[in-house]
Backbone as CSV, one residue per row, in Angstrom:
resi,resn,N_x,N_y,N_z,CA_x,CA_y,CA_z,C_x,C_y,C_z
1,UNK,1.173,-26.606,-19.293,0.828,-25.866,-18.094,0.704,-26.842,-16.930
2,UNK,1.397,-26.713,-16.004,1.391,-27.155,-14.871,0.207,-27.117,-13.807
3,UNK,-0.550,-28.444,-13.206,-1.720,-28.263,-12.133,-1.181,-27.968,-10.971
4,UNK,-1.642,-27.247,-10.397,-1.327,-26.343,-9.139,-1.496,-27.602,-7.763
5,UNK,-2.648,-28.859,-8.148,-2.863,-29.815,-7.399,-1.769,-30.681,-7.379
6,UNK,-1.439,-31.419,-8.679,-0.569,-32.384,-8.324,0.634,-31.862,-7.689
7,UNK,1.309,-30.773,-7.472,1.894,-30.986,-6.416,2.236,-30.226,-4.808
8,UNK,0.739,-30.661,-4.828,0.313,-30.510,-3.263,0.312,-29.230,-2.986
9,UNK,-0.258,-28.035,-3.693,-0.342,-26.547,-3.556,-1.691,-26.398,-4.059
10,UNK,-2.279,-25.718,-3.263,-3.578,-25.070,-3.358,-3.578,-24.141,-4.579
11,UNK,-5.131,-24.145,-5.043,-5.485,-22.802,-5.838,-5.141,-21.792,-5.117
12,UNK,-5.524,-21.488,-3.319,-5.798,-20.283,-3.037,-3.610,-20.063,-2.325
13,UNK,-3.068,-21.151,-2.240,-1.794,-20.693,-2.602,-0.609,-20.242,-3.235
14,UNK,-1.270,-20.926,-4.435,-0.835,-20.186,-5.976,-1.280,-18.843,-5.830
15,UNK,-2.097,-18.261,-5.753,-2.726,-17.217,-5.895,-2.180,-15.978,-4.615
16,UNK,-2.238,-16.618,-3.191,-1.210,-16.104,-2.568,0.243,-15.728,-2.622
17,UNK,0.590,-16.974,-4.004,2.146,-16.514,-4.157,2.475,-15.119,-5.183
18,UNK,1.401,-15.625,-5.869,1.444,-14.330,-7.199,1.149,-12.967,-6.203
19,UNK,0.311,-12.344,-4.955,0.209,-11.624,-4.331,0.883,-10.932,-3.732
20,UNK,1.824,-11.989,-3.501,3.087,-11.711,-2.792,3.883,-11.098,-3.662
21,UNK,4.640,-11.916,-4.662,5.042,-11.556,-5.638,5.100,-9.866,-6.451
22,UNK,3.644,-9.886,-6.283,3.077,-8.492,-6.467,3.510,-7.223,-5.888
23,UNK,3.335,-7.603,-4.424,3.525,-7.041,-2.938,4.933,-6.320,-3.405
24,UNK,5.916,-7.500,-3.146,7.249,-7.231,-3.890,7.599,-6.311,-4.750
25,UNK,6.881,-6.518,-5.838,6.838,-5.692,-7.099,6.687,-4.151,-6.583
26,UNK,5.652,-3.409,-5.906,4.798,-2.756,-6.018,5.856,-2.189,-4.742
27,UNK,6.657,-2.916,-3.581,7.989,-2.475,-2.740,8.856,-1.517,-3.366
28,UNK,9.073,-2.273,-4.118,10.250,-2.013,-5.068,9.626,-0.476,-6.054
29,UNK,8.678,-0.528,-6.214,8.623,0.854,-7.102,8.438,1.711,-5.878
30,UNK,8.046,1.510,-5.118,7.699,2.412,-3.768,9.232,2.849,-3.320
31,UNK,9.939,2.060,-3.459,11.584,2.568,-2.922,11.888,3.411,-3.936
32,UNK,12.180,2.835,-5.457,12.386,3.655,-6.261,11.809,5.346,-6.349
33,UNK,10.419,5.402,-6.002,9.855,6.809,-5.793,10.099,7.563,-4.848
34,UNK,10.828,6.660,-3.135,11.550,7.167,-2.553,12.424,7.603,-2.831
35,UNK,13.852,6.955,-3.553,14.822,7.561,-4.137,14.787,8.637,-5.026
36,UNK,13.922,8.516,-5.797,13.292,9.994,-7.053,13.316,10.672,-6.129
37,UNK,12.005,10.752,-5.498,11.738,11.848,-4.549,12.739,12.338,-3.301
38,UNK,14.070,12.152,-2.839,15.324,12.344,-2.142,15.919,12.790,-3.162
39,UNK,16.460,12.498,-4.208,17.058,13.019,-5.390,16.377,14.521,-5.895
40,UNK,15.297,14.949,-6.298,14.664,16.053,-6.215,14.252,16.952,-5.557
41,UNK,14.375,16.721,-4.246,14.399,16.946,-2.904,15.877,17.676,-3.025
42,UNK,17.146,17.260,-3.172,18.196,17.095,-2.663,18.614,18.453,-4.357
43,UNK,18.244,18.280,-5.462,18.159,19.298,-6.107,17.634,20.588,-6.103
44,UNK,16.171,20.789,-5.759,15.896,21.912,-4.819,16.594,22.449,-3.739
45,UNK,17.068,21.669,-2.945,18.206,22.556,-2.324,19.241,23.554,-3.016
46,UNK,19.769,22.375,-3.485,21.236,22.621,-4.201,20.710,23.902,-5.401
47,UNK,19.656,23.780,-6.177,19.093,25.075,-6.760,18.775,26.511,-6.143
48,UNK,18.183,25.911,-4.680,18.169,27.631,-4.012,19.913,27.807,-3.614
49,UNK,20.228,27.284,-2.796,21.616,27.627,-2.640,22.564,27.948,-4.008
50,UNK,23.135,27.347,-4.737,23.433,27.656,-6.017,23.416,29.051,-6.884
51,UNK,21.667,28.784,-6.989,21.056,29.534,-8.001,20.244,30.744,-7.300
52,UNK,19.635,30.149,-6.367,18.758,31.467,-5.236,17.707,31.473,-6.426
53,UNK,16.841,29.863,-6.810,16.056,29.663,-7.200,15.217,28.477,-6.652
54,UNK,14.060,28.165,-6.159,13.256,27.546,-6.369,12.913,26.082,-7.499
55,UNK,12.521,25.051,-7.306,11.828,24.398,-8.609,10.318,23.800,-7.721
56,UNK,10.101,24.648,-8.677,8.417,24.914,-8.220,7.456,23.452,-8.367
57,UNK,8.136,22.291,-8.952,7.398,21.071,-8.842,8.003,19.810,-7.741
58,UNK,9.458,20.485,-7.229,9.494,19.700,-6.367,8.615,19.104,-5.235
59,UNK,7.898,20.425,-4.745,7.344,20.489,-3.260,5.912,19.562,-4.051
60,UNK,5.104,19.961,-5.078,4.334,19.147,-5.634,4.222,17.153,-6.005
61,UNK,5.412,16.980,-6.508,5.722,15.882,-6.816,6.483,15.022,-5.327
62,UNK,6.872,16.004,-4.580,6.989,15.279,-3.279,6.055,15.002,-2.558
63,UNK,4.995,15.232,-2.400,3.400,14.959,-1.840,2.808,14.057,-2.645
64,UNK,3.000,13.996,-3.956,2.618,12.802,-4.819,3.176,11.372,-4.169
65,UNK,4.753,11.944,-4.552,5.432,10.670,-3.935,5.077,9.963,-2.672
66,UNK,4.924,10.414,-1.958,4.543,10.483,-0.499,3.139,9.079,-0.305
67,UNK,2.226,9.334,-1.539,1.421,8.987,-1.540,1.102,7.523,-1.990
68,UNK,2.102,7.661,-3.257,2.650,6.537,-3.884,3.376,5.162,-3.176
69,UNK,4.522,6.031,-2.567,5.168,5.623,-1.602,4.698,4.107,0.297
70,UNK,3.425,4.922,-0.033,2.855,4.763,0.887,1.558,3.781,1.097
71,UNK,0.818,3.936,-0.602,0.173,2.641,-0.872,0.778,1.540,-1.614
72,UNK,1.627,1.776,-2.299,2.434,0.644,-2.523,3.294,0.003,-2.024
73,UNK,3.566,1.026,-0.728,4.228,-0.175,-0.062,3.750,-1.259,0.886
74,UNK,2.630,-0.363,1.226,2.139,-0.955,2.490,1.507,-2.342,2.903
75,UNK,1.104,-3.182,1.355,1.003,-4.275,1.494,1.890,-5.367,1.926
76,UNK,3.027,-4.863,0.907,4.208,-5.586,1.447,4.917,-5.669,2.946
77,UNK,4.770,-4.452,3.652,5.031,-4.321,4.719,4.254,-5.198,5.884
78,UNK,2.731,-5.156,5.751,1.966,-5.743,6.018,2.397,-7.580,6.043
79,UNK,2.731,-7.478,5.075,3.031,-9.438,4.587,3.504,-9.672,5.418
80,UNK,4.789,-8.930,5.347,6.571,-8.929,5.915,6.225,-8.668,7.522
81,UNK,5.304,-8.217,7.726,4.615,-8.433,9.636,6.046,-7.089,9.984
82,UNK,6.008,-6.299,8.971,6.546,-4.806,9.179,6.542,-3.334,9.158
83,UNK,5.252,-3.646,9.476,4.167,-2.451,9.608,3.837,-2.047,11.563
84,UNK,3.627,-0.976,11.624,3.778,-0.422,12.818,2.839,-1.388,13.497
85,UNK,2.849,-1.765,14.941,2.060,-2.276,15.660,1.677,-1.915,17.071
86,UNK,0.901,-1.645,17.747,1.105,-1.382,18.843,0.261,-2.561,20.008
87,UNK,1.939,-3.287,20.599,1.136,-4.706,21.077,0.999,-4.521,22.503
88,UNK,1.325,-3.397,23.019,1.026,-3.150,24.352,0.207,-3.932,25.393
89,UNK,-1.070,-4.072,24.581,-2.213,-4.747,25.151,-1.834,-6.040,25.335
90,UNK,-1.933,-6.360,23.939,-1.989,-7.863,23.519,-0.870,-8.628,24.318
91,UNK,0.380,-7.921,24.861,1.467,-9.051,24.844,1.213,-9.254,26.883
92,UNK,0.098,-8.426,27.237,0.143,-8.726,28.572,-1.211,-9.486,28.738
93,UNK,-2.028,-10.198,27.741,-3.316,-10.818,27.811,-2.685,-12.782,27.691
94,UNK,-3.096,-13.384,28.452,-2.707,-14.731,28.385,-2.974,-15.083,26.889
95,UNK,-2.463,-15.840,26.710,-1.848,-17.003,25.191,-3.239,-17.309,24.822
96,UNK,-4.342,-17.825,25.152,-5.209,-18.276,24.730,-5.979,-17.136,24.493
97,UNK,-5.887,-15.844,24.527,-6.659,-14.375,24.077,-6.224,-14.033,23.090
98,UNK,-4.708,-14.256,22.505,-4.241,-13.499,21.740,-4.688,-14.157,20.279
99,UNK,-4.771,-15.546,20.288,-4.928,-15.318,18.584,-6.485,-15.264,18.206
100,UNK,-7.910,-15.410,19.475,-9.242,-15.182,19.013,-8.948,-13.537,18.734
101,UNK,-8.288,-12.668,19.377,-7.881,-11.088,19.118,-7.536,-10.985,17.831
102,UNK,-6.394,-11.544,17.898,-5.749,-11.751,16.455,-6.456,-11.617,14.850
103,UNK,-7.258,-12.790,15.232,-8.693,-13.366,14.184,-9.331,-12.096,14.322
104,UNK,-9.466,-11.762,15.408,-11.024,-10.609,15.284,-10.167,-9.023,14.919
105,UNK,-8.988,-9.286,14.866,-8.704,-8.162,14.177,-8.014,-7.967,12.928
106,UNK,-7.761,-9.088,12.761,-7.336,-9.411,11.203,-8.552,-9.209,10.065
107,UNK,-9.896,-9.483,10.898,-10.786,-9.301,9.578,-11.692,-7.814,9.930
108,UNK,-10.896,-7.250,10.986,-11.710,-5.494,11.255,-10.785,-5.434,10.008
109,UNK,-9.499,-5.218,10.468,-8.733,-4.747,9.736,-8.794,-4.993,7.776
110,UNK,-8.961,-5.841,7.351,-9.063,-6.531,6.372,-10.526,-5.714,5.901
111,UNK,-11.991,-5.663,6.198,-12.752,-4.672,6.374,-13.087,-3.384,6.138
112,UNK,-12.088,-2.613,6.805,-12.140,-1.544,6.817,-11.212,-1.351,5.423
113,UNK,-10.360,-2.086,5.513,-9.683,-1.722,3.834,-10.107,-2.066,2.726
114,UNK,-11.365,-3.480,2.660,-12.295,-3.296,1.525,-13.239,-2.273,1.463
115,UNK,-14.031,-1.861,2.497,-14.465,-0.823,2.272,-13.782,0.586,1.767
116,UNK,-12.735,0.669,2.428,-12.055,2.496,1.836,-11.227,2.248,0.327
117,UNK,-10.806,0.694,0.229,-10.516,0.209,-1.162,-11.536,0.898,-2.126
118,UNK,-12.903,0.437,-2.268,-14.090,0.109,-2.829,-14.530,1.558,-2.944
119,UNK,-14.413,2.247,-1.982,-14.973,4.008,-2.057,-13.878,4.241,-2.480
120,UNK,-12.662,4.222,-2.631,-11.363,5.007,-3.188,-11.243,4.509,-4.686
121,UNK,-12.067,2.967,-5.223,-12.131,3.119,-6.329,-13.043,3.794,-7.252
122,UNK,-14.190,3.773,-6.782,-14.931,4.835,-7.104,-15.091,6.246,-6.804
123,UNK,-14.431,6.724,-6.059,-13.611,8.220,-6.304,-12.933,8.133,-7.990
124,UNK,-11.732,7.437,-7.665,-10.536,6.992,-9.202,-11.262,7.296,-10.131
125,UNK,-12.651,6.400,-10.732,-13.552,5.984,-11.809,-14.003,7.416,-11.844
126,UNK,-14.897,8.142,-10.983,-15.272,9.302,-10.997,-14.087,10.079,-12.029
127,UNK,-12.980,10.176,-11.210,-11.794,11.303,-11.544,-12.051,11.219,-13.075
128,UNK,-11.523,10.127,-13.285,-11.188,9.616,-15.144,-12.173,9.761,-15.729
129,UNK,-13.858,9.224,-15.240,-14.898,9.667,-16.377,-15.319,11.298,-15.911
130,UNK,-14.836,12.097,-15.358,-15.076,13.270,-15.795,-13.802,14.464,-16.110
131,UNK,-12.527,13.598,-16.496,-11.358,14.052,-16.680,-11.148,15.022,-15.443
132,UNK,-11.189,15.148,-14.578,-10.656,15.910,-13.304,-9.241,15.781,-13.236
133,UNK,-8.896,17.093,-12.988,-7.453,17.645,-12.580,-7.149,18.241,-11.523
134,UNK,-5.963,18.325,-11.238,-5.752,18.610,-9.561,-4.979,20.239,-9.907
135,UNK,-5.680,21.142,-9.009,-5.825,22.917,-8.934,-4.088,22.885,-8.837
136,UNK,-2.973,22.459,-9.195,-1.563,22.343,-8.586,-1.041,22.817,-10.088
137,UNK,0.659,23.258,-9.660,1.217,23.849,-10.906,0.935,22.844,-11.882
138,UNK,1.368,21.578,-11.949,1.453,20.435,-12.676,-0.027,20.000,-13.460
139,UNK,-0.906,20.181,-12.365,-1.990,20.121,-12.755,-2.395,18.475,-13.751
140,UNK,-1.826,17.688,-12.716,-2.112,16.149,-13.283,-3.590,15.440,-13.182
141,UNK,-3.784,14.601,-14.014,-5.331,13.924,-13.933,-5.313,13.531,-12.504
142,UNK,-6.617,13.727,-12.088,-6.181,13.133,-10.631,-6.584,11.731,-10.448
143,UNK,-7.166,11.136,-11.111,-7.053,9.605,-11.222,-5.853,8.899,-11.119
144,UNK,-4.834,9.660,-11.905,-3.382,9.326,-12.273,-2.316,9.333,-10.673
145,UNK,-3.380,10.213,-9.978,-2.823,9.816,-7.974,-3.492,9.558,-7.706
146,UNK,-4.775,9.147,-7.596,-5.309,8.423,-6.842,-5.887,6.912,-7.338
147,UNK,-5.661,6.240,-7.851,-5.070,4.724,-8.248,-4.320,3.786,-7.419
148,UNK,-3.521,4.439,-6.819,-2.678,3.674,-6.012,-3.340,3.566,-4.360
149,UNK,-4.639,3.823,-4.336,-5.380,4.129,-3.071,-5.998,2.745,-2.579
150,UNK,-6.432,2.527,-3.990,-7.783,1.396,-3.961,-6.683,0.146,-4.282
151,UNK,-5.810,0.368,-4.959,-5.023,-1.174,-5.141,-4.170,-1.126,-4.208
152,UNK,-3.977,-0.620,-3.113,-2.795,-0.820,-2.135,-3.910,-0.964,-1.113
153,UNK,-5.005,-0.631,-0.928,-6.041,-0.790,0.198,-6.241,-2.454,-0.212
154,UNK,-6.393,-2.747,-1.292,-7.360,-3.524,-1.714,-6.024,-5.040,-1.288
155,UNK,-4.971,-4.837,-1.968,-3.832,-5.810,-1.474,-3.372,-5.810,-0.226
156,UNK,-3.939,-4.700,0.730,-3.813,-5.097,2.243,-4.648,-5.619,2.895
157,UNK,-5.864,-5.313,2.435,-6.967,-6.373,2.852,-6.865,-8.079,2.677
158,UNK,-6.176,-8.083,1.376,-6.059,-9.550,1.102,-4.922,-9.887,2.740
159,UNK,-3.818,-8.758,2.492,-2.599,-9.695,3.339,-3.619,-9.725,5.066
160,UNK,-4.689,-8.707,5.465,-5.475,-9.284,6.246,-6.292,-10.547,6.668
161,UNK,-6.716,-10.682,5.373,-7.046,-11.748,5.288,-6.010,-13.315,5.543
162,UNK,-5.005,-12.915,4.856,-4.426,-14.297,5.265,-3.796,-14.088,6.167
163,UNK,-3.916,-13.660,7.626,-3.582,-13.057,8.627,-4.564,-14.144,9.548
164,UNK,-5.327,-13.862,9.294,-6.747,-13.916,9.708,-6.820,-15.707,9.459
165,UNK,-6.713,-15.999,8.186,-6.522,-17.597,8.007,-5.624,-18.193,8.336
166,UNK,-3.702,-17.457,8.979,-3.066,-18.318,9.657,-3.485,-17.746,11.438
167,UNK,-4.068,-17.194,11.770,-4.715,-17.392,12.909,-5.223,-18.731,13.312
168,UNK,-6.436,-19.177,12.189,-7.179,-20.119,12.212,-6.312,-21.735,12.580
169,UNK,-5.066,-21.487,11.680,-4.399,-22.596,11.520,-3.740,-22.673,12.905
170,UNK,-3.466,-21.769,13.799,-2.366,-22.248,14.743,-3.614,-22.560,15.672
């Protein structure tokens, strides 16, 4: 096993890389559930037209997706500095405002997603220790959607965080 010191890489950059890594990972199923969900989407059509039928779990499993979609990606997006922004403010405040801003909003931001992380995991825990199901045709555990709340909150907080620590550095 290789020391992360001898060659000149931090613990807390190792650990950033595996995050990333993650980030990646967690992209990539988020596209894939995009594509599912366009593909089933795109069958419901073709079933009412066709058939002049309905599939009654599309409209269900597309709101899932949606959801999925949306915490798993969003870390990565975040990394990738490709997440919506609105710099209106910021890009008309002189150079020496923007990165104490920066800092002070890298760790609101970072913040507010450990906290709704932290309550969205204990929602999850709730769901599963009292087997709760969601009132829908499918009628899935609802832990089983809401999982992806607290670990996509929780991996955007981190990419806040190191937001927040290359602030520091420039």
């Amino acid at each position: 096993m290789r020391q992360a010191h001898s060659h000149g890489e931090t613990f807390l950059s190792v650990v950033m890389q595996g995050v990333s890594r993650l980030n990646l990972l967690l992209a990539g199923i988020s596209a894939a559930v995009l594509v599912v969900a366009t593909l089933a989407v795109f069958c419901e059509i073709l079933s009412r037209l066709f058939f002049g039928r309905s599939l009654l779990w599309v409209v269900e499993v597309s709101g899932y997706a949606l959801l999925y979609m949306t915490f798993l990606g969003a870390p990565y997006l975040l990394e990738k500095n490709r997440h919506v922004a609105i710099d209106v403010v910021t890009e008309h405040l002189p150079p020496r405002l923007r990165m104490p801003l920066a800092f002070v909003m890298a760790l609101i931001g970072a913040g507010a997603s450990l906290y709704a992380a932290w309550y969205g995991l204990q929602v999850t825990l709730d769901q599963y220790q009292f087997g709760i199901r969601e009132t829908t045709v499918l009628a899935p555990r609802s832990y089983l959607l809401t999982w992806v709340f607290p670990l996509g909150l929780f991996l955007v907080a981190i990419q806040f965080l190191a937001q927040a620590e290359a602030c520091l550095k420039r």
